[in-house]
C-alpha positions in Angstrom: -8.7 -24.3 -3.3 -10.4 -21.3 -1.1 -7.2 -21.8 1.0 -3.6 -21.6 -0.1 -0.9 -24.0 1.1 2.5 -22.8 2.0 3.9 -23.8 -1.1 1.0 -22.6 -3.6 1.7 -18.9 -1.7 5.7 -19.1 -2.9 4.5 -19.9 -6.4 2.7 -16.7 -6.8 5.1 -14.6 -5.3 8.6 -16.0 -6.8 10.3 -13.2 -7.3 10.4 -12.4 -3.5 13.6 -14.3 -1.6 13.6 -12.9 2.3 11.8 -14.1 4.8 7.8 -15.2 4.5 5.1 -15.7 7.2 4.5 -19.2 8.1 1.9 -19.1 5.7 3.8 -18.2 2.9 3.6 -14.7 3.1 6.7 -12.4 1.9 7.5 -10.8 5.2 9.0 -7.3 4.4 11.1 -6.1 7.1 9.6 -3.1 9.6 12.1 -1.0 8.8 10.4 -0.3 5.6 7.1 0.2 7.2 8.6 3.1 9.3 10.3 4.3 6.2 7.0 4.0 4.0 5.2 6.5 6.3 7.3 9.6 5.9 6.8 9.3 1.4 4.5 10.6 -0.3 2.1 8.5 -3.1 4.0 10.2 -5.7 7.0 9.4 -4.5 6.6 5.9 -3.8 4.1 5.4 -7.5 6.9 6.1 -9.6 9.5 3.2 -8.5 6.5 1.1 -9.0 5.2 2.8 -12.4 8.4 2.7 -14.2 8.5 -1.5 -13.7 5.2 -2.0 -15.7 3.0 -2.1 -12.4 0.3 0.0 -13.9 -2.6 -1.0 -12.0 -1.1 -1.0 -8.0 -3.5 2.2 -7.5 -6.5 2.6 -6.5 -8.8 6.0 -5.5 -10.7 5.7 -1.9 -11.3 7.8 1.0 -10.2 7.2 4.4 -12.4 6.9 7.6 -9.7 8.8 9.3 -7.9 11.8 7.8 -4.3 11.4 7.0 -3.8 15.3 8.1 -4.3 17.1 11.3 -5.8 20.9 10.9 -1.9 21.9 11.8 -0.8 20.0 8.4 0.9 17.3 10.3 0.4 13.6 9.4 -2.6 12.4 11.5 -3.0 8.8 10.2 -0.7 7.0 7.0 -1.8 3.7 6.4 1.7 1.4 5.6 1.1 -2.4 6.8 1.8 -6.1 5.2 -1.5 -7.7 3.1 -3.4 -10.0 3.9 -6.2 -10.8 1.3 -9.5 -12.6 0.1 -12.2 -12.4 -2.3 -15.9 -12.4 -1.8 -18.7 -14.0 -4.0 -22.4 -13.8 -3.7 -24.4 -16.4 -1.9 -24.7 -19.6 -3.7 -26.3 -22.3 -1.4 -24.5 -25.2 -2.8 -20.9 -23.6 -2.7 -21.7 -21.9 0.7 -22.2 -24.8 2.3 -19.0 -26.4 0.9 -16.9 -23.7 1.8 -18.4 -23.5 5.3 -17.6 -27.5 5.7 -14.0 -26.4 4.4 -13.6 -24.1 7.0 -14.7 -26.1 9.8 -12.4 -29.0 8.8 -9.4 -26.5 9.3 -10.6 -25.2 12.6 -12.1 -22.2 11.5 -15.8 -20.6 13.1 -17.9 -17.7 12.9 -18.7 -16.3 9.7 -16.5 -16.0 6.8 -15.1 -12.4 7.1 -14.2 -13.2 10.8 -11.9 -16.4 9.2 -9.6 -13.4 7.9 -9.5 -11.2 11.2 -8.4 -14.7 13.0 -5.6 -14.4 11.0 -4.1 -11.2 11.4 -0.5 -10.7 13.3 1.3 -7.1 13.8 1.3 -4.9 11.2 -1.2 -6.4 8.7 -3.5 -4.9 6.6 -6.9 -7.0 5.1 -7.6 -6.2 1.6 -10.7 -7.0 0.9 -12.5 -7.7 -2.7 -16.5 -7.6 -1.5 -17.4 -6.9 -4.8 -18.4 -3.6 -4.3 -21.6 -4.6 -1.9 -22.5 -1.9 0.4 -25.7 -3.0 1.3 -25.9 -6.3 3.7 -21.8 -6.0 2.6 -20.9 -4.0 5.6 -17.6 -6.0 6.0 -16.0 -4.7 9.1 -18.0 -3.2 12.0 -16.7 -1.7 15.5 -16.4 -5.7 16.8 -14.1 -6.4 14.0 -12.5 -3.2 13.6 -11.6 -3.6 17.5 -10.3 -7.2 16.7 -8.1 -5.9 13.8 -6.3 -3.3 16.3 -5.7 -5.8 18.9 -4.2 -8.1 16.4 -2.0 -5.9 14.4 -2.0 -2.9 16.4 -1.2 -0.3 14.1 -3.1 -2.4 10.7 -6.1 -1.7 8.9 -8.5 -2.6 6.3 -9.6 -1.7 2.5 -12.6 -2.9 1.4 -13.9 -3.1 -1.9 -17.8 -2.9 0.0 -19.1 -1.4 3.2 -18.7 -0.7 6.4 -21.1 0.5 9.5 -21.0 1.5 13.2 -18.9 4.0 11.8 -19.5 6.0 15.4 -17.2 2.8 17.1 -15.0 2.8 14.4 -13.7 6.9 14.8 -12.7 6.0 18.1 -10.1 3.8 16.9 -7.8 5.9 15.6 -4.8 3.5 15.6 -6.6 1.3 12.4 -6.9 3.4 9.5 -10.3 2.3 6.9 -10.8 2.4 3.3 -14.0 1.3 2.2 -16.8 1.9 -0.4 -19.7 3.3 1.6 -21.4 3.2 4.7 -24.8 1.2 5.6 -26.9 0.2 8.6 -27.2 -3.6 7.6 -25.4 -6.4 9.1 -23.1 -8.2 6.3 -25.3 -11.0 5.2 -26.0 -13.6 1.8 -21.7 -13.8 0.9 -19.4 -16.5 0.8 -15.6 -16.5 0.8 -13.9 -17.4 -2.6 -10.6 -17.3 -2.2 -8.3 -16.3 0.8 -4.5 -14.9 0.4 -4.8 -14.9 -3.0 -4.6 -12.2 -6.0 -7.4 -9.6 -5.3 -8.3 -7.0 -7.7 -10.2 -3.8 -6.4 -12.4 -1.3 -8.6 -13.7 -1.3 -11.9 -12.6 -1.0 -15.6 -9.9 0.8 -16.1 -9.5 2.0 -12.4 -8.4 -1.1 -11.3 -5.5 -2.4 -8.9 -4.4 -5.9 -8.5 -3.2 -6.4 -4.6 -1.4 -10.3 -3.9 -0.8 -11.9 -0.5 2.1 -9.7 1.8 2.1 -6.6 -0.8 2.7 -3.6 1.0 -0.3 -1.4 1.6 0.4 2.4 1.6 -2.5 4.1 2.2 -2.8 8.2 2.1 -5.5 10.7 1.9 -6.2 10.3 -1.9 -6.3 6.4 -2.1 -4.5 2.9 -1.4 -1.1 1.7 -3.4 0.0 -1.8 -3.3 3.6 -2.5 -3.3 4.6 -5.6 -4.3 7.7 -7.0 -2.0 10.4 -7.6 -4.2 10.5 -4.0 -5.8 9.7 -2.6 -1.9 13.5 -1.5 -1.0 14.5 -0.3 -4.8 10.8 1.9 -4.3 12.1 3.3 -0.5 15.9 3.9 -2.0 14.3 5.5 -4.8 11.7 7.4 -3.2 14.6 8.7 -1.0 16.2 10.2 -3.6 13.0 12.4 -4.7 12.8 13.6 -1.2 16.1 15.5 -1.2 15.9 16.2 -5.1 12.5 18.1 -4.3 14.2 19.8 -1.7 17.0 20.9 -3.4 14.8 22.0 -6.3 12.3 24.3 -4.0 15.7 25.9 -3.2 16.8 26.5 -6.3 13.5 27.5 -8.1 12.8 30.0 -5.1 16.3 31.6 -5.7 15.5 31.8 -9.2 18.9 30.1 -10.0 17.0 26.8 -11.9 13.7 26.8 -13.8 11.3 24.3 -13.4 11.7 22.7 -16.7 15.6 22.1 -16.2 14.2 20.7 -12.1 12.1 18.4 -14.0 14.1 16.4 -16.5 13.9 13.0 -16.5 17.7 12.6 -16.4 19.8 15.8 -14.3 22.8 16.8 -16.0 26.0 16.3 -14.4 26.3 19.8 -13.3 23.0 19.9 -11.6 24.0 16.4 -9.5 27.2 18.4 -8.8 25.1 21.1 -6.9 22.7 18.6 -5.6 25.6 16.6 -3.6 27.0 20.2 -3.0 23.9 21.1 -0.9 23.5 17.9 0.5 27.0 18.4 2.0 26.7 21.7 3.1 22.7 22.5 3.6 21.0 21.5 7.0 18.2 19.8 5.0 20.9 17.7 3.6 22.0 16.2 6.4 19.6 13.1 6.6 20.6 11.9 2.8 24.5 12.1 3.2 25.0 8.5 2.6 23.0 8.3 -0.4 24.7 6.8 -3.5 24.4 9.0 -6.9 26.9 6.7 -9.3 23.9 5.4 -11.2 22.5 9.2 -11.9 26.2 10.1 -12.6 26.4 7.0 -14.9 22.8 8.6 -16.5 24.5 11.8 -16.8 27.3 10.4 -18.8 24.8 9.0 -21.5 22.8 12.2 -21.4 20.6 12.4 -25.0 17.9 14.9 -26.1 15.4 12.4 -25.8 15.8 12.3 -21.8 15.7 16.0 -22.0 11.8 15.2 -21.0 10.1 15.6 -17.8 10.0 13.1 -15.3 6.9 11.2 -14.0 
């Protein structure tokens, strides 16, 4: 029940068919992880938004910042998701879960089970129901484990953190959290681990499952579920160059921003897009890119897509 077989983690994420952890995890490949960190949130959020994932977003602030004064990146967080939810001490289920554990080999105290865990590239998400005092999840111990586990992971934590002095001088594992307190994490029992997780509150809520894929930036966390991960990165491709070709046209005054941000381009505009692709510098990186589908889009052009895009 608190933890998942092999078989109960395929059931909740069907619609994934590559390869899984030996846990049941969907195992994106890397090369999306190195592709992840050079998009934006906007640019990945729509791929998502468009699907009916509405709630894959939520707003929290970094222990790191994901710029450097200069403007360049300084820390993106893009890793694989591992999860579990917290409950409140209950002395009758705590010390049922605690036998749990110890009958699979686990010890220490329940948010150590999850560091245990961890391989390269993985990214805790952590639902601590929003407990900042005696909820300080990950300290500079953990946070030190989590880096030499995953190397380049990280955590989001729906509670607290402390020794937030340690923690700054581990710049390689990237922190979202709730707030920052003195106590030691105390009176908490694990629920449920590498299951569906939810983060936030109300309305400003996002769901995160087992081997999502965390992209984390300066204004908050999105979770990307597996399947939809290589449509998201093909699609978020495509924005990349369109943005760039539509800074070049807006600046030169030969496009307004209104035409620019149509939900479906004309089949003029994708005419001069491909044109500068060919022919402009910037260009060069998206050369192999595939337009048929926008042509296709183009073809069936009606007033109704004459609206901007998200």
């Amino acid at each position: 029940m608190i933890f998942p077989s092999y078989e109960e983690l395929v059931a909740i994420t069907p619609q994934w068919r590559g390869e899984r952890f030996a846990d049941g995890r969907p195992k994106v490949a890397d090369r999306y992880l190195k592709a992840l960190r050079t998009m934006t949130l906007e640019e990945l959020w729509k791929g998502i938004y468009v699907k009916g994932y509405e709630n894959q977003f939520i707003a929290m602030q970094p222990l790191h910042p994901e710029f450097k004064e200069s403007g360049e990146v300084n820390r993106k967080l893009v890793g694989r998701a591992v999860t579990a939810m917290y409950v409140p001490a209950r002395p009758d289920y705590h010390a049922a879960s605690l036998a749990i554990a110890k009958a699979k080999g686990l010890v220490g105290t329940p948010n150590q089970w999850i560091i245990d865990s961890l391989v390269e590239h993985d990214v805790i998400v952590i639902d601590m129901y929003d407990k900042i005092f005696k909820g300080t999840f990950v300290g500079g111990n953990l946070l030190t484990a989590i880096h030499t586990r995953t190397t380049d992971g990280g955590a989001v934590i729906w509670g607290g953190v402390r020794d937030v002095e340690q923690m700054l001088k581990v710049p390689e594992v990237q922190v979202y959290h709730r707030g920052i307190d003195p106590t030691p994490i105390r009176d908490f029992s694990m629920a449920r681990f590498n299951g569906p997780v939810h983060l936030g509150q109300g309305r400003e809520t996002a769901v995160c499952l087992p081997g999502d894929i965390v992209y984390g930036c300066s204004g908050g966390v999105l979770f990307i579920p597996p399947h939809l991960v290589e449509e998201v990165v093909d699609g978020a491709i495509k924005s990349q160059i369109k943005d760039l070709f539509g800074f070049e046209m807006i600046s030169l005054n030969r496009m307004t921003t209104a035409e620019i941000d149509k939900h479906v381009w004309t089949k003029e505009m994708l005419d001069m897009l491909v044109d500068y692709i060919k022919t402009d510098p910037n260009g060069e990186p998206y050369r192999d890119i595939d337009w048929t589908a926008e042509y296709v889009l183009a073809d069936e052009l009606t007033d109704s897509d004459s609206q901007s895009a998200l």
